[in-house]
N, C-alpha and C positions, 0 to 999 in steps of 0.2 A: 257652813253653806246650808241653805235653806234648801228644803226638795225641788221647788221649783227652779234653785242654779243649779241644782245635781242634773234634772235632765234635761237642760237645756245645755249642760254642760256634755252630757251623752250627745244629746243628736248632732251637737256641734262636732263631735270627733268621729260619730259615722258618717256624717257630710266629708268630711276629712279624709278617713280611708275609701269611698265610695272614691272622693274626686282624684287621689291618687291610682287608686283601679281604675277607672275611665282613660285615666291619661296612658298608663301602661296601656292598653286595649288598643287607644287611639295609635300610640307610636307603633306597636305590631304591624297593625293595618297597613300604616301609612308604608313600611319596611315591606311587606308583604307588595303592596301595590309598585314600591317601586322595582321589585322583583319581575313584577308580571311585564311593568312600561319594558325594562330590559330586553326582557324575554319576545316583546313583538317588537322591538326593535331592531335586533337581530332576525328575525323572521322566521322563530320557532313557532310561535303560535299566533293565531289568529289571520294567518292568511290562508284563503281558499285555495287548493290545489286541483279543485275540479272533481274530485272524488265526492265530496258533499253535496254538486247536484245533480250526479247519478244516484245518490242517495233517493234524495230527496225526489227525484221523481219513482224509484220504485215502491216509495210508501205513500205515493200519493195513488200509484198504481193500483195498490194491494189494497188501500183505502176504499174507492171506487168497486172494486171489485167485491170486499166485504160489507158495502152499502146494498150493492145490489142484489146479491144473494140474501141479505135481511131484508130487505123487500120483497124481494119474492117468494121468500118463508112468511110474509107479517101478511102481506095482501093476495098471497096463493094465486098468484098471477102463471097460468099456466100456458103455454105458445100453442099446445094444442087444442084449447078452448076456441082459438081465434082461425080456425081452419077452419071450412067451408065444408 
């Protein structure tokens, strides 16, 4: 064999194990996925039980509130400047 079948003959059997790891990877996934379909099939996960948006509104709360104290620190907005 000439060098150039040697590495052609190389890339050809890294293409080779690369595509048998890809497929191993793919079949994981796809086992893995259908673990999780199960899993909100049954109605372990992915359903809201209401706790998520009381969440969700106290970090929207605490949000708000830490905008506005950076505001008031950035632009020294102070409430008794505006008294008469």
């Amino acid at each position: 064999m000439t060098n150039q079948e040697t590495l052609i003959q190389e890339i050809q059997d890294e293409i080779a194990a690369d595509m048998s790891e890809r497929q191993s990877v793919i079949e994981s996934a796809q086992a893995k996925d259908k673990e999780i379909q199960a899993r909100m099939d049954r109605g372990e996960i992915g359903i809201s039980h209401g706790s998520d948006n009381v969440v969700a509104l106290l970090m929207f709360m605490l949000a708000t509130v830490v905008t506005l104290l950076a505001l008031f620190f950035v632009f020294q907005i102070n409430p008794a400047h505006y008294q008469p």
